[in-house]
C-alpha positions as CSV (number, residue, x, y, z in Angstrom):
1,X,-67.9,-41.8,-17.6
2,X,-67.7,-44.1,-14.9
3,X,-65.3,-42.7,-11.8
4,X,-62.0,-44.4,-12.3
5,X,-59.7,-44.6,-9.5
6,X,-56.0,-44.3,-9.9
7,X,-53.9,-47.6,-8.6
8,X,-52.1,-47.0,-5.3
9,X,-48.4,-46.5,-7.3
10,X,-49.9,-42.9,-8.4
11,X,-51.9,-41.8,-6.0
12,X,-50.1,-38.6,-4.4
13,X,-48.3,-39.3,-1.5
14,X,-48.0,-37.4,1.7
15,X,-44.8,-37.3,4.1
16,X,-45.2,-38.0,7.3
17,X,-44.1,-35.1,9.7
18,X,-41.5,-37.4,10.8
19,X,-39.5,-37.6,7.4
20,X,-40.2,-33.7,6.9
21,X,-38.7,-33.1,10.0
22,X,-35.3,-35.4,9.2
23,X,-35.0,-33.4,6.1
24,X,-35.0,-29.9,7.7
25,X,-32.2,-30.8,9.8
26,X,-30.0,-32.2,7.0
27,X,-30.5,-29.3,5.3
28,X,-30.4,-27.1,8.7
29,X,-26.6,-29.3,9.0
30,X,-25.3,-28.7,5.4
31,X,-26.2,-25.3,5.9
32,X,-23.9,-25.3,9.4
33,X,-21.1,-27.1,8.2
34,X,-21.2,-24.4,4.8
35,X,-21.3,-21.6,7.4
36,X,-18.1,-23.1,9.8
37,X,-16.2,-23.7,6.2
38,X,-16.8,-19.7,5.7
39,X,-15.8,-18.8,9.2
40,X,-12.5,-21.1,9.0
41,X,-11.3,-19.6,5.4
42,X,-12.1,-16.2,6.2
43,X,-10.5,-16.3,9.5
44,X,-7.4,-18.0,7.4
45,X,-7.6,-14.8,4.8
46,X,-7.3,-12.6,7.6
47,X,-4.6,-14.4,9.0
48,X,-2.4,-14.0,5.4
49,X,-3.6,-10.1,5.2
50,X,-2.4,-9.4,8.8
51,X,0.7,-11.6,8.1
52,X,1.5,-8.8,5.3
53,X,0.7,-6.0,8.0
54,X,3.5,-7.6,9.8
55,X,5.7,-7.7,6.9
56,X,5.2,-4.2,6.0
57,X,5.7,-2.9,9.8
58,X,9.0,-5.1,9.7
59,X,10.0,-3.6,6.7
60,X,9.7,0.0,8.2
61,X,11.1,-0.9,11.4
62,X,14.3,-1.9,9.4
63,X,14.5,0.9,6.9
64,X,13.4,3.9,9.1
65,X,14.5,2.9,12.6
66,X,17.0,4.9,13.3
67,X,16.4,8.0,10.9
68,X,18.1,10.7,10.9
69,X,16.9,13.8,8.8
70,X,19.6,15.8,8.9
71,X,22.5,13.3,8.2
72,X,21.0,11.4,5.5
73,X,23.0,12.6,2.8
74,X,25.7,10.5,0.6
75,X,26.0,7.5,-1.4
76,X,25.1,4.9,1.7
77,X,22.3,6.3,2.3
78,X,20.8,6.5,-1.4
79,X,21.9,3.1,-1.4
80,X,19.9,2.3,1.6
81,X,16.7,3.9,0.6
82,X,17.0,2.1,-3.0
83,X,17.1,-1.0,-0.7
84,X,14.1,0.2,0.9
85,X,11.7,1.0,-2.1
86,X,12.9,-2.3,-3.4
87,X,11.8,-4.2,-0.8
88,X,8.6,-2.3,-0.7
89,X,7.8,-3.0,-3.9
90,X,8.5,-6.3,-3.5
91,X,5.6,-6.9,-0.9
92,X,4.0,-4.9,-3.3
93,X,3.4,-7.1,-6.0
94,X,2.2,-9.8,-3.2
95,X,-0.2,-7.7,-1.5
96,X,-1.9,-6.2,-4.7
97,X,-1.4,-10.4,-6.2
98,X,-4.1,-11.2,-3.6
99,X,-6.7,-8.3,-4.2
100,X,-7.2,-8.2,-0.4
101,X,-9.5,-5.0,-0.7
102,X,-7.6,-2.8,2.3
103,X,-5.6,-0.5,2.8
104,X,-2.1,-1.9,2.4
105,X,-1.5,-1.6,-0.7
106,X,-1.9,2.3,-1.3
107,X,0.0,2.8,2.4
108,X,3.3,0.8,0.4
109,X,3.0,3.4,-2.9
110,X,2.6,6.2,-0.5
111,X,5.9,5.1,1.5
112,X,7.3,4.6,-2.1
113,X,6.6,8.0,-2.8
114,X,7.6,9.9,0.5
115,X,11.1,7.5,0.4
116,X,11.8,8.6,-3.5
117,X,11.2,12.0,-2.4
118,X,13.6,11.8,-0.1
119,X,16.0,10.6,-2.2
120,X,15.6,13.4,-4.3
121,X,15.4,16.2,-1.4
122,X,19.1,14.0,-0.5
123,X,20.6,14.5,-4.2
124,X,20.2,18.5,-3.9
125,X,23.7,18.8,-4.8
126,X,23.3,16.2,-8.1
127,X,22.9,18.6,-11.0
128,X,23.0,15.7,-13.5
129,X,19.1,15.0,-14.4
130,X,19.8,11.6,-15.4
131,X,20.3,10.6,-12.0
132,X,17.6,12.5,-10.3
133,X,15.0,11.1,-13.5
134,X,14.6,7.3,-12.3
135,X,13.7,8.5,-8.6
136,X,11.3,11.4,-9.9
137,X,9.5,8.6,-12.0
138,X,8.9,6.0,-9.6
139,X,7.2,8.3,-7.4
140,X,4.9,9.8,-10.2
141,X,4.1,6.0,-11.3
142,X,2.7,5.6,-7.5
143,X,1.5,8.9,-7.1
144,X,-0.7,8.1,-10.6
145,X,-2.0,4.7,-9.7
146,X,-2.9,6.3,-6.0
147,X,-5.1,8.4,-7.8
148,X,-6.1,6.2,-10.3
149,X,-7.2,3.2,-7.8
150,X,-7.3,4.7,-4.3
151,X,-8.8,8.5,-5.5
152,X,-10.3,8.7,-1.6
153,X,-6.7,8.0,0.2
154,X,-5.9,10.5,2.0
155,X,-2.3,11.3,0.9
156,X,-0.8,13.2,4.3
């Protein structure tokens, strides 16, 4: 066989170091501008999750300002602390909605579970069981998914 050539359209080409060059920066720059997108939503994330931090510390300040352990008897004050685990379950469902990972969420069904017992501790002189029962649950339905989800929180 005679030595054939190929024409010059398939004959391999080379890059010039020039055009390499040009191509690792705009790859070096999408990479950048990827990385500053990151850095800017997760600094935005931790903006919402210490926003609920606030919330919850709010929350606290309101409800157990000005406690008072021995006084805390009597209709008000069950009233007041049905307020309380309502509103804490309320941020609830928004912190545990946006699967943040920390340690929020089993803090708000601990405070669930120390204000229910309370409430119960309160109701010492309310022999009737089917008022005590709704306040009893609520605080084994925390207590269970604190063990369930959260098995190394360290309940105090």
């Amino acid at each position: 066989m005679a030595d054939e050539t190929l024409p010059p359209q398939a004959a391999p080409t080379t890059r010039s170091a020039g055009s390499r060059l040009k191509w690792i920066v705009v790859a070096l720059a999408v990479l950048g501008l990827a990385a500053l997108a990151w850095v800017v939503f997760r600094a935005a994330d931790d903006d919402k999750r210490l926003e609920r931090w606030d919330q919850y510390a709010k929350l606290r300040e309101q409800h157990e300002g000005d406690e008072q352990y021995l006084g805390s008897e009597g209709p008000l004050y069950q009233v007041m602390r049905d307020r309380y685990v309502q509103d804490l379950e309320t941020l609830l469902v928004d912190v545990e909605a946006e699967a943040s990972g920390d340690a929020l969420a089993p803090q708000i069904r601990w405070r669930v579970v120390k204000t229910e017992g309370e409430s119960l501790v309160a109701m010492k002189d309310v022999l009737d069981v089917d008022k005590r029962r709704p306040h009893a649950e609520r605080a084994l339905r925390h207590l269970e998914v604190l063990k369930q989800r959260y098995p190394n929180y360290p309940l105090n």
